[in-house]
N, C-alpha and C positions, 0 to 999 in steps of 0.2 A: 631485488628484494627477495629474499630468502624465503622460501613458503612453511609455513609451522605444520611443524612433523606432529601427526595425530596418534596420542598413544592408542594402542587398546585398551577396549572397556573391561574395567575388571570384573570380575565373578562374582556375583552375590553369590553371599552364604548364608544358608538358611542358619536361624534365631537358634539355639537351644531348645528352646518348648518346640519348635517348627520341627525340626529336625527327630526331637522324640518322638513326635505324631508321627511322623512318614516312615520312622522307623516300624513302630509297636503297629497301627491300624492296619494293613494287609497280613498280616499275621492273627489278628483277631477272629475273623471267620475260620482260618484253618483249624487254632485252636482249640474253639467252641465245637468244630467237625469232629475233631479226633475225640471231644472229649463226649461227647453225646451221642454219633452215627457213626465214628470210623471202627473199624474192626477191632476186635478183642487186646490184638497184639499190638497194635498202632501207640496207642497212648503210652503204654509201658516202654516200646521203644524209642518215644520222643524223650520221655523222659529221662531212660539210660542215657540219650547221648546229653541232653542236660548236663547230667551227674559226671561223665567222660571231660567235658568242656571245665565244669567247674571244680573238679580234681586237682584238672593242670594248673587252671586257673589259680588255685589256693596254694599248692608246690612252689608255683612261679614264682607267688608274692614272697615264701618264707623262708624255700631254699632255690635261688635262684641260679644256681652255680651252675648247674647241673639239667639238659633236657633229658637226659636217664632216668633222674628222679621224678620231674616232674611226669613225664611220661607211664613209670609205676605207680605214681600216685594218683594217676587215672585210671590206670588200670585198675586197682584195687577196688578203688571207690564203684568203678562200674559193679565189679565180679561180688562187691558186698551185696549194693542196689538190690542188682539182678539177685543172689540167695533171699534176701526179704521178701520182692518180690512173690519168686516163684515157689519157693522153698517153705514148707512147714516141716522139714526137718532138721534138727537140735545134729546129728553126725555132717549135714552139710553144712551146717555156719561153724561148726566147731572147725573143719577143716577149712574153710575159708577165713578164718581168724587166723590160724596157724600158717596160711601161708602170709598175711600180712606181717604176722610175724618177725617168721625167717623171713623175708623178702626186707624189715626193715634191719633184720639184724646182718645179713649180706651185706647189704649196699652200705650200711655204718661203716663195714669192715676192708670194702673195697675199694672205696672212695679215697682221698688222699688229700681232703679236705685239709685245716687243724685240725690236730684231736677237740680245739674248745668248740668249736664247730656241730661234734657228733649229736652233744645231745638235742641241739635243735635237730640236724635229720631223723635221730631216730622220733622223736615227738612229731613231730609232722608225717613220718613215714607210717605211723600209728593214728593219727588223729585226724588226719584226714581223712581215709575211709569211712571214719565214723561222722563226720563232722558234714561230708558232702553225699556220700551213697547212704549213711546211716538215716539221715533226714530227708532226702528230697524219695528216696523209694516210696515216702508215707505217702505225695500226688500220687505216685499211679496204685497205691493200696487202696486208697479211699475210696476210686474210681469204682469199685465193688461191692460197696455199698448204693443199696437200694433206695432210690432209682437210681441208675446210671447215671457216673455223670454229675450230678447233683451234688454231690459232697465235696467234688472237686472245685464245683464253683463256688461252694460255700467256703471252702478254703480260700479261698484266692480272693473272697470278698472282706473277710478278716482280713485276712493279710493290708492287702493293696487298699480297703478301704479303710483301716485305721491309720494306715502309711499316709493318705495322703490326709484324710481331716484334720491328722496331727499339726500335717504340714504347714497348713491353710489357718488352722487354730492360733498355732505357734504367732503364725507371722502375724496374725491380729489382735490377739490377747494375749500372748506369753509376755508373760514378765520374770517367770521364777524360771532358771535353770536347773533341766535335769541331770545333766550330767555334764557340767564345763569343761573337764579334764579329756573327753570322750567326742562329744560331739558340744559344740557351745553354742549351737543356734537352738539344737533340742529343750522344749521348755516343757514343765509340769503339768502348764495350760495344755499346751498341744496334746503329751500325752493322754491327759482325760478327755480331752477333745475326741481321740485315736478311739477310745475305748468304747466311748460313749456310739461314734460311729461302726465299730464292730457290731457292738450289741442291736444298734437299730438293723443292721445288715443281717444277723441272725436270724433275728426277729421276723424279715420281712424272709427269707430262706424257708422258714418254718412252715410257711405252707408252702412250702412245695417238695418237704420231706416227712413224708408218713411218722408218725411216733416219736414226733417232737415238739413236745409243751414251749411253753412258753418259757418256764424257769427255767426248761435244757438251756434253748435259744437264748436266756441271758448270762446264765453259767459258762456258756461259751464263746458265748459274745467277748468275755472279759478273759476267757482263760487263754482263745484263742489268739486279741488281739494284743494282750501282756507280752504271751509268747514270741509272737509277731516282732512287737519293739524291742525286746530281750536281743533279738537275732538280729535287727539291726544293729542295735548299739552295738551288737559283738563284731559286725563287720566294721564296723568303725575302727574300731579296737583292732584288728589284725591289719587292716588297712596303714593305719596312724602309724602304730608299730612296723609297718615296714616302709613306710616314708612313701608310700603310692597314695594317688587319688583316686582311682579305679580298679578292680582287680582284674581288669582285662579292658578291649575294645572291640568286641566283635557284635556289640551290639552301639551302631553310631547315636551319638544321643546318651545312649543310656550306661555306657562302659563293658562291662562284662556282665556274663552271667549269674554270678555271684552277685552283683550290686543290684540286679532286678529281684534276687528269690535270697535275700537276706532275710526277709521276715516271712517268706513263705515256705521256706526249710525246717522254720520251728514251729511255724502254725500249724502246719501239716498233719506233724507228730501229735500234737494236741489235740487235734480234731481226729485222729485216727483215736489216739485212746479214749476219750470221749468216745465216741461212736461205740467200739469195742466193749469198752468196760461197765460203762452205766448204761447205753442204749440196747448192747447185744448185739451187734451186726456184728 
């Protein structure tokens, strides 16, 4: 009698939700370190490589031909970042424009693409500095606003919390479509859902930043977490359009980093001018 050959056991694999937890929660405490106790320079430099990551990230999805390209379109994006960052001078962004520039009118020219090709490089060669260094600089801007720290998390609770209310909304009472053609699961419910959730998120934020009423904390609640959804849907949209489900993998679970700080790249910027413009920091 022939003895039965015993396969090996196969590998569980963790769930989706499983997998985003084990990803994101060790990372949680560093985070909150850099962005409240870590040194001055620390947070700015997480977030440059951020901006480095998600450059290529966005190059990849639009002109994929080429790791030249995507590689200067990280660079860019970093060397924009970093002038907003550190720079209050109008001679240094004007020359960091100028080489984005020539750097996309080079590469247009030396490439060997089809010519129907060029005007997507030069557009992205262009758009992306703006689109990933122009917007995620606003995280480590904010960070300087008083208190330390604080602003950052206020960002990141618009963001991430109207992202998900939406989410959890949608799937419970959405019935109207936001945008079918874009994203078809996104519903009008969830969206006010989002909103509704930012603004409580503000709200509860406000005491814990000096010289901020109540009407700021709802004015921003809705400005921030508008914004927020806006930068989703747009990652939807560059996404769709280049026939990817993710803009990257290097976060398991969750795809790239772009698909985490979709709505935190334009809430940022909202919450910086907010802060700036009507508050004065």
């Amino acid at each position: 009698m022939s003895e039965a050959i015993e396969e090996p056991p196969t590998k569980r694999r963790l769930s989706g939700t499983a997998l985003r937890v084990v990803t994101v929660v060790p990372l949680i405490p560093i985070i909150i370190w850099m962005m409240f106790g870590g040194p001055d320079w620390l947070w700015p430099a997480f977030v440059l490589v951020a901006i480095a990551i998600g450059g290529y990230e966005l190059m990849a999805m639009k002109v994929p031909s080429s790791r030249g390209l995507r590689s200067w379109g990280s660079v860019t994006s970093v060397l924009l970042g970093y002038t907003l960052m550190f720079t209050n001078d109008a001679a240094a962004l004007y020359g960091v424009l100028l080489i984005i520039i020539l750097g996309a009118m080079a590469w247009s020219l030396l490439q060997e693409d089809p010519l129907h090709n060029a005007s997507v490089r030069i557009g992205w060669l262009l758009g992306t500095p703006v689109y990933v260094g122009g917007t995620l600089s606003a995280v480590a801007i904010v960070r300087s606003f008083d208190p330390t720290g604080a602003w950052v998390l206020l960002t990141m609770v618009l963001a991430w919390g109207s992202d998900t209310s939406a989410y959890f909304v949608g799937r419970k009472f959405g019935k109207t479509k936001l945008a079918p053609r874009i994203s078809p699961k996104k519903t009008l419910e969830g969206s006010a859902g989002g909103l509704a959730a930012a603004v409580v998120g503000a709200m509860i934020m406000s005491f814990f930043l000096p010289g901020m009423r109540v009407l700021d904390a709802i004015a921003l609640g809705i400005l921030g977490g508008a914004a927020g959804q806006a930068g989703d849907l747009l990652m939807s949209v560059l996404k769709r359009s280049s026939g990817v489900k993710d803009s990257g993998g290097i976060l398991p679970g969750h795809g790239g980093i772009l698909d985490r700080v979709d709505a935190l790249a334009f809430t940022a910027p909202a919450t910086w001018a907010y802060g700036h413009f009507i508050l004065g920091f």
